[in-house]
C-alpha positions as a Markdown table, in Angstrom:
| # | Residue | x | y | z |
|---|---|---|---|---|
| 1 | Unk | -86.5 | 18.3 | 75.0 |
| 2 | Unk | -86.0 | 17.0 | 71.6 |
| 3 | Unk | -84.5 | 20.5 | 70.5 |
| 4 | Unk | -82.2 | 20.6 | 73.4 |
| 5 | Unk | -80.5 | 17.2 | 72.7 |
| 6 | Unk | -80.1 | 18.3 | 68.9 |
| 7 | Unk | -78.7 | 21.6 | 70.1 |
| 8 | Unk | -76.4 | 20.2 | 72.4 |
| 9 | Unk | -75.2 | 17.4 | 69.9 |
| 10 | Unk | -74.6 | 20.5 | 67.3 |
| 11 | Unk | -72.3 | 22.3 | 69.7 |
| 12 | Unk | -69.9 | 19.2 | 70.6 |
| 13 | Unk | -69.8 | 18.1 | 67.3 |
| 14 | Unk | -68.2 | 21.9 | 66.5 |
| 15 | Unk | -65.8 | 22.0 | 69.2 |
| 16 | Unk | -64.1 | 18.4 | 68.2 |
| 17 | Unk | -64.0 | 19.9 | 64.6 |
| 18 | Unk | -62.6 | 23.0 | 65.6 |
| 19 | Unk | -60.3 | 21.1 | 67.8 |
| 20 | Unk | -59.4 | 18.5 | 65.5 |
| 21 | Unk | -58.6 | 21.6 | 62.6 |
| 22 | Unk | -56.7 | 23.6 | 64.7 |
| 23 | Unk | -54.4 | 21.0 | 66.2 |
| 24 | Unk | -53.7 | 19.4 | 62.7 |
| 25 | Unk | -52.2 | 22.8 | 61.9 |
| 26 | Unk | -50.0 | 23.6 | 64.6 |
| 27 | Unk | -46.5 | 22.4 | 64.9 |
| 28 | Unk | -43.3 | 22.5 | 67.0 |
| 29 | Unk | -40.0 | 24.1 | 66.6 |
| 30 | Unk | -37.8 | 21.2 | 67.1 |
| 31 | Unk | -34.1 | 23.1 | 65.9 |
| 32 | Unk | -33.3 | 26.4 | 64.5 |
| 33 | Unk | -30.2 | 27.2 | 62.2 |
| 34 | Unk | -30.1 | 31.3 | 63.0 |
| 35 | Unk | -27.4 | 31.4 | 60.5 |
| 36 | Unk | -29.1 | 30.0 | 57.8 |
| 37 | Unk | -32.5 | 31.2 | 59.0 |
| 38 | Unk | -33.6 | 27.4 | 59.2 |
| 39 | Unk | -36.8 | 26.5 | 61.3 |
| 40 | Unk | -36.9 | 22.8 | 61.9 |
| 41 | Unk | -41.1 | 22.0 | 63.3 |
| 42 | Unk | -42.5 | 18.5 | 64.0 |
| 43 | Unk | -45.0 | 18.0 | 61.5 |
| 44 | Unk | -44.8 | 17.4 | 57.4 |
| 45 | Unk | -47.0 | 17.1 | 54.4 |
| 46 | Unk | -49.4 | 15.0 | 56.4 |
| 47 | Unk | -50.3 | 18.3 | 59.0 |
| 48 | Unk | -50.9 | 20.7 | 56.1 |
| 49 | Unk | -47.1 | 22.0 | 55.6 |
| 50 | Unk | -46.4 | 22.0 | 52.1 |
| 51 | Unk | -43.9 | 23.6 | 49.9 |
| 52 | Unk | -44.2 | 26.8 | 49.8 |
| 53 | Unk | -46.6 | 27.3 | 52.1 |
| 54 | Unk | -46.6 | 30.2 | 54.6 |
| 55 | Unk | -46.2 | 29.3 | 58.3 |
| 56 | Unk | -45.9 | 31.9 | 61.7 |
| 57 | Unk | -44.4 | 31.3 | 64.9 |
| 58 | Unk | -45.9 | 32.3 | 67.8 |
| 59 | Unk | -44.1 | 32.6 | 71.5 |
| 60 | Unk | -45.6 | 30.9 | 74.3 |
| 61 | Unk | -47.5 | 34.0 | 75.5 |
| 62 | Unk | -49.0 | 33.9 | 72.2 |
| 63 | Unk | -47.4 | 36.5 | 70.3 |
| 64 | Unk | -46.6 | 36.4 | 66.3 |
| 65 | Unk | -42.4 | 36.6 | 66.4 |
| 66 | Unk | -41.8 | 35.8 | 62.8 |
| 67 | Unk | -43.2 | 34.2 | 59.5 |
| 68 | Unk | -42.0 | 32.0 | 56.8 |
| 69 | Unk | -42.1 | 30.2 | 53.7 |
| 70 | Unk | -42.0 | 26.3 | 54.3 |
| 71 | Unk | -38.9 | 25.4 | 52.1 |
| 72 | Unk | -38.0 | 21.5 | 52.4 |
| 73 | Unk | -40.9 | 19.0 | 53.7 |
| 74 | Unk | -41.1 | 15.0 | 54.0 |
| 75 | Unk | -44.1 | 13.4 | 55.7 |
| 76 | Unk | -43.0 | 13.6 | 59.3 |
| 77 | Unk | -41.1 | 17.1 | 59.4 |
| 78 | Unk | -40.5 | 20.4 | 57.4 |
| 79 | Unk | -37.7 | 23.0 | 57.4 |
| 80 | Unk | -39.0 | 26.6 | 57.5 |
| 81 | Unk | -37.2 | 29.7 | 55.9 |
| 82 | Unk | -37.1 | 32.6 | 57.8 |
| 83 | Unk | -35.2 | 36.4 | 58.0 |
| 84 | Unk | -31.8 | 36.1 | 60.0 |
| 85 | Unk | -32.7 | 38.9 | 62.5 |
| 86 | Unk | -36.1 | 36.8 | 62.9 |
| 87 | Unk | -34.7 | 33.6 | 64.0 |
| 88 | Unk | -32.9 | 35.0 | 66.5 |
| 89 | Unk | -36.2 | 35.4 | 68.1 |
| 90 | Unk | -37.5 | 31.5 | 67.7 |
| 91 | Unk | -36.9 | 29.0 | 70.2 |
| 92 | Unk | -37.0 | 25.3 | 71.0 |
| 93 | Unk | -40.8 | 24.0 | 72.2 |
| 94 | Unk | -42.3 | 27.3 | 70.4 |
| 95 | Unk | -45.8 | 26.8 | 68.3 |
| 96 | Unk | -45.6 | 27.0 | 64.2 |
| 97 | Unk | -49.0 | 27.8 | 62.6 |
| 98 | Unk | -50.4 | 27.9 | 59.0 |
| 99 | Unk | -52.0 | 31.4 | 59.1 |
| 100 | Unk | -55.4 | 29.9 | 57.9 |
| 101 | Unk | -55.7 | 28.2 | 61.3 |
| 102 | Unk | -57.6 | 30.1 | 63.9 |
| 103 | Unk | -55.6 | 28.9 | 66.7 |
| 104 | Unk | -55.5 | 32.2 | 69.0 |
C-alpha cells in the first residue's frame, strides 16, 4: 500500500511541474505590426522571453505558422521579430512558445 501512495504522490507531483513549466513558457499575441514584422505577446523577462531568444507561434489548431527572434522585452511584455510574409499569418489570441517548451 505504501508503494502505491509513493507512486501516486510521484505522478502528481510531475504533472504540476510539467504544468507549471509549460505554461510559464507560453505567451499571447496581443498586436501584430505586419509591416514591420512586429509580434507584440503578453509575457516578458519574468516568463523566460529574453533578448534574443527564439520564440514560435502556433495557430489554435496547433500548428507551427512562423518563428522569431525576441527583439525588445520589459518584465510584463516583449516585441517579437518576424519575416513580413510570416506575420501575415499571426493573429490576435494566437499561442507564442519558447521552442524548449514541450507544450504540443
Amino acid at each position: 500500500m505504501q508503494k502505491i501512495k509513493a507512486f501516486f504522490f510521484l505522478v502528481t507531483i510531475t504533472i504540476i511541474a510539467i504544468y507549471t513549466v509549460g505554461g510559464a513558457l507560453a505567451a499571447e499575441v496581443t498586436k501584430v505590426n505586419v509591416s514591420q514584422g512586429h509580434v507584440y505577446i503578453d509575457r516578458g523577462k519574468e516568463a523566460g522571453f529574453i533578448m534574443g531568444s527564439d520564440v514560435c507561434f502556433y495557430s489554435y489548431a496547433g500548428e507551427r505558422i512562423a518563428c522569431g527572434t525576441v527583439r525588445q522585452t520589459s518584465a510584463a511584455r516583449a516585441t517579437v521579430k518576424v519575416k513580413n510574409r510570416e506575420a501575415k499569418l499571426i493573429k490576435r489570441g494566437m499561442e507564442a512558445i519558447l521552442p524548449g517548451a514541450a507544450a504540443y
